[in-house]
ROGUKOL-243978 format. One record per residue (C-alpha): residue number from 1; residue in one letter; x, y, z. Coordinates in steps of 0.25 Angstrom, whole numbers, plus 5000, padded with zeros to 4 digits. Layout:
n:NUM&res:A&X:X&Y:Y&Z:Z
...
! end
This chain:
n:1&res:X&X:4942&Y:4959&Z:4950
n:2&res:X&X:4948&Y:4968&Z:4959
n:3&res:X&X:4944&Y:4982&Z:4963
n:4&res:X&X:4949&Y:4997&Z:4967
n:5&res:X&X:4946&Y:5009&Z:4970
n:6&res:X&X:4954&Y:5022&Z:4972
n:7&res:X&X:4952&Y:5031&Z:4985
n:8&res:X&X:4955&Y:5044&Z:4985
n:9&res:X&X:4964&Y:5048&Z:4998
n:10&res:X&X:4975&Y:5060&Z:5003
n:11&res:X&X:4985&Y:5055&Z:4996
n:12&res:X&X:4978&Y:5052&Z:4983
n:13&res:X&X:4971&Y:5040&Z:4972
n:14&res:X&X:4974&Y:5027&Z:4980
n:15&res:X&X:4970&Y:5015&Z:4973
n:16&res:X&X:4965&Y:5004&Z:4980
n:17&res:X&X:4961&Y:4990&Z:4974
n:18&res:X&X:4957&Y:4976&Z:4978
n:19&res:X&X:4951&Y:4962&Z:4974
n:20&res:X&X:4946&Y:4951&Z:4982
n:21&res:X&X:4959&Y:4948&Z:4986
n:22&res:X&X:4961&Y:4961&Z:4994
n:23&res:X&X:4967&Y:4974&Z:4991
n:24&res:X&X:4977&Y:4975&Z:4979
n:25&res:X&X:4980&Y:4987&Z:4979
n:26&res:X&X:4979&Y:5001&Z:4987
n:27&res:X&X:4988&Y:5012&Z:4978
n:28&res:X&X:4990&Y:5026&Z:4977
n:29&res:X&X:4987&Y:5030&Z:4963
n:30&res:X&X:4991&Y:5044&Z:4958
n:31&res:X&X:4980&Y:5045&Z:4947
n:32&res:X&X:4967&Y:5039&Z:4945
n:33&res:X&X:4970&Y:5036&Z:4931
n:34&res:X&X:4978&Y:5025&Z:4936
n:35&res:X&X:4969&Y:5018&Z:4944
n:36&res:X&X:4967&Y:5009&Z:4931
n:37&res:X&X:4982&Y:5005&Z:4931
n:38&res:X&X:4979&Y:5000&Z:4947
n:39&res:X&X:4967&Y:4994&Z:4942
n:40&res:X&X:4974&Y:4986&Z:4930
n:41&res:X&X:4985&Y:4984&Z:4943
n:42&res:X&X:4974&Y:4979&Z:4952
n:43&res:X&X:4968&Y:4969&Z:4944
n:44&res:X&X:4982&Y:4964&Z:4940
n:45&res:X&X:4983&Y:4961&Z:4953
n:46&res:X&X:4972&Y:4957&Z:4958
n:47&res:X&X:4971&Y:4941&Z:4963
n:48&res:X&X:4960&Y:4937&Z:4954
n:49&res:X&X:4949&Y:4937&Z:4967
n:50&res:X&X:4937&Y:4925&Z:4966
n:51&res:X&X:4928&Y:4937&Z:4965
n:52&res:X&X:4926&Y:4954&Z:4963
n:53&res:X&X:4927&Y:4961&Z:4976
n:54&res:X&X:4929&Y:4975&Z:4979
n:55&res:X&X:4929&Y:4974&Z:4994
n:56&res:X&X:4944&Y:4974&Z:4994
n:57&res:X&X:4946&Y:4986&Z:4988
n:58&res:X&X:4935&Y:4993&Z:4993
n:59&res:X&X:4939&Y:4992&Z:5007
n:60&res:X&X:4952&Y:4995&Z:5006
n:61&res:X&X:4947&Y:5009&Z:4998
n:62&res:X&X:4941&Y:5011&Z:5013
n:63&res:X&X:4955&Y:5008&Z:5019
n:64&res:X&X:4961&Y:5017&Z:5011
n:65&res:X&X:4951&Y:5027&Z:5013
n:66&res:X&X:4952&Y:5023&Z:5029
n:67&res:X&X:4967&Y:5025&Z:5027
n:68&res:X&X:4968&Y:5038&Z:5023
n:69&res:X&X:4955&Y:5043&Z:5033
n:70&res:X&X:4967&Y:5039&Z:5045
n:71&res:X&X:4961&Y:5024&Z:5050
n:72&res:X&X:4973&Y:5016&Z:5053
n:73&res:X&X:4966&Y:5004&Z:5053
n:74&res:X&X:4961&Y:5007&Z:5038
n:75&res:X&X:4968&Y:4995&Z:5032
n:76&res:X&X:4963&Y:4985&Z:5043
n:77&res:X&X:4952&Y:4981&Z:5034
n:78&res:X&X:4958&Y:4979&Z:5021
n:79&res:X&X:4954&Y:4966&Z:5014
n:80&res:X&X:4968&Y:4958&Z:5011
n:81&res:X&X:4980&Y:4965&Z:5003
n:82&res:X&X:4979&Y:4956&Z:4991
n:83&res:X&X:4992&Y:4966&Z:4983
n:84&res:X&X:4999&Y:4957&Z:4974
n:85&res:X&X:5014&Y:4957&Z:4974
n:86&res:X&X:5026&Y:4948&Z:4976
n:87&res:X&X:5029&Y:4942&Z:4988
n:88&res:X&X:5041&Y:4950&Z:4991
n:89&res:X&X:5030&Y:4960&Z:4989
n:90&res:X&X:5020&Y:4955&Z:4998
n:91&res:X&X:5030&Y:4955&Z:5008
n:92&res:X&X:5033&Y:4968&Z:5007
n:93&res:X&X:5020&Y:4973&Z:5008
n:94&res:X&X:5017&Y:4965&Z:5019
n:95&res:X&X:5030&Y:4972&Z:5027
n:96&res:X&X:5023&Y:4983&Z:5024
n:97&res:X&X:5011&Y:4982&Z:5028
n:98&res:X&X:5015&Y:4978&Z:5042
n:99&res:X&X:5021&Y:4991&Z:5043
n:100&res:X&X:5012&Y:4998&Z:5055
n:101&res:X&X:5007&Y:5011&Z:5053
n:102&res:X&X:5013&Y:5024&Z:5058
n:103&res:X&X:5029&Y:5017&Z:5055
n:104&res:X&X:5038&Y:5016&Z:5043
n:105&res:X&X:5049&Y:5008&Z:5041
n:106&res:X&X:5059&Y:5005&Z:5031
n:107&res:X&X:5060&Y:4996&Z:5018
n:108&res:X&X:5074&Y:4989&Z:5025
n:109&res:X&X:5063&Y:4988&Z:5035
n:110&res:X&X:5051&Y:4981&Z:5025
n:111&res:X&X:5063&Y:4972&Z:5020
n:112&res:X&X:5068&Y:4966&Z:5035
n:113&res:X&X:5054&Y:4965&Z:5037
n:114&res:X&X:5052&Y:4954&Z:5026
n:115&res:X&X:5065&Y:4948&Z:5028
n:116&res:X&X:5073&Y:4956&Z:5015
n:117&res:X&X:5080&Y:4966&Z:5025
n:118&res:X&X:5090&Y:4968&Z:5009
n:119&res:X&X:5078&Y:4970&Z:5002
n:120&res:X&X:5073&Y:4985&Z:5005
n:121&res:X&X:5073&Y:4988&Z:4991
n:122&res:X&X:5063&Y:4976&Z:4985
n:123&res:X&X:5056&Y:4980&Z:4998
n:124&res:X&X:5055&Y:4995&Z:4992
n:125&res:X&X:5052&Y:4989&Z:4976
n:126&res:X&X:5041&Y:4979&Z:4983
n:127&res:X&X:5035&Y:4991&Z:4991
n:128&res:X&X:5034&Y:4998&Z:4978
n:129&res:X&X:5025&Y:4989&Z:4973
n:130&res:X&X:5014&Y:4990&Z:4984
n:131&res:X&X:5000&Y:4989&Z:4982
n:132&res:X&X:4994&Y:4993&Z:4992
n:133&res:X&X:4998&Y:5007&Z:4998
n:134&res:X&X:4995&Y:5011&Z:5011
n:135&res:X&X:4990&Y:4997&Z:5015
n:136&res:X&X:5004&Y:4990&Z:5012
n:137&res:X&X:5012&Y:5003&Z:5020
n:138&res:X&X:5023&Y:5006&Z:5008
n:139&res:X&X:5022&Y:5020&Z:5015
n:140&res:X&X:5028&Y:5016&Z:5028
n:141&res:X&X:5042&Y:5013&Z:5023
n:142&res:X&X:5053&Y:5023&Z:5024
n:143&res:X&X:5067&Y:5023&Z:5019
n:144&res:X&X:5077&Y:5017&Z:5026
n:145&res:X&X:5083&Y:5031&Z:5029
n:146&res:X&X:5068&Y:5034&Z:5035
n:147&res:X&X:5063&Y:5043&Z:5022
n:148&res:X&X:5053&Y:5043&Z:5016
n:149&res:X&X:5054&Y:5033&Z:5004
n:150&res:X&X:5047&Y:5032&Z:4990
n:151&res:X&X:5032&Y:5027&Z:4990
n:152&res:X&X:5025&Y:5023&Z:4976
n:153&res:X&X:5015&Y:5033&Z:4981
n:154&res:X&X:5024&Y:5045&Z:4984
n:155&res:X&X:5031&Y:5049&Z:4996
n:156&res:X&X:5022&Y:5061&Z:5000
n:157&res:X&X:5011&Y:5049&Z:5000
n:158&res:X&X:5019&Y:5041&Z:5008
n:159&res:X&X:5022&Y:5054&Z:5019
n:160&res:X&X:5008&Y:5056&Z:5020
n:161&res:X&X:5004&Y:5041&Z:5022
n:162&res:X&X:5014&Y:5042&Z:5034
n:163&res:X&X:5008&Y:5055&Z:5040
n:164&res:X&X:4995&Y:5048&Z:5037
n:165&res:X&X:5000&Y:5037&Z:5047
n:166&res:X&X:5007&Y:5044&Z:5057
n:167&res:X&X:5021&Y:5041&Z:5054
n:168&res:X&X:5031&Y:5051&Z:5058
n:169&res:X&X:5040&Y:5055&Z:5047
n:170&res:X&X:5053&Y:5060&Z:5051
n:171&res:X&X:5056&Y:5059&Z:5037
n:172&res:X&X:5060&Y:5069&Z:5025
! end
């Protein structure tokens, strides 16, 4: 069985969920009548665990809530990221989250980075579908112009994360 809960932070509803296994899912959510469409998503995705435990989702809840207070170290203690995708996925996600805080860097760049420097655009689509906001850093990535790209969670969210982590933005 898997577990959530939604925190309340600047930037709105975010919706975090976890099993067992880890950490499935940390989300933005517009309205909390759609919370039961992430839960219905969460248990979908969750890895059948051996047995119930909320402790995954309840200390990320504390990570995000540490996030947002300023603490750079807020994810350190996250139980495993147990986000279900495809592989090309998972290595997407993993490019990103190796992305230091406080820099940005380009989708060309997330693509070199797993050894598809054609594949920008898969890159962008595989980014799309990231479960865990925040964590796995989708907001660091720029255009390749240096703007300031789409974000499933909306561009002024995606500034303000930025600013949030010091990153200076030259950008329009």
């Amino acid at each position: 069985m898997a577990y959530y809960d939604l925190v309340e932070t600047p930037l709105g509803t975010v919706f975090v969920g976890g099993s067992a296994d880890g950490v499935h899912r940390i989300d933005f959510i517009t309205d909390r009548r759609d919370s039961g469409h992430y839960v219905e998503r969460l248990e979908r995705d969750a890895h059948e665990p051996a047995e119930r435990d909320p402790q995954a989702a309840s200390v990320a809840v504390e990570a995000v809530r540490a996030y947002f207070a300023g603490d750079e170290s807020a994810w350190e203690a996250l139980p495993p990221l147990a986000a279900r995708g495809t592989e090309f996925q998972a290595q997407v996600w993993r490019a990103l989250a190796s992305i230091p805080r406080g820099t940005t860097v380009t989708y060309g760049d997330i693509a070199t980075a797993i050894g598809r420097p054609s594949a920008a655009r898969a890159v962008g689509r595989a980014i799309g579908t990231n479960p865990l906001a925040i964590v796995v850093p989708c907001h660091r990535l720029i255009g390749a112009n240096g703007t300031l790209t789409g974000y499933a969670s909306g561009v002024d969210r995606k500034r303000w994360l930025l600013a949030h982590e010091r990153v200076e933005l030259a950008l329009g």
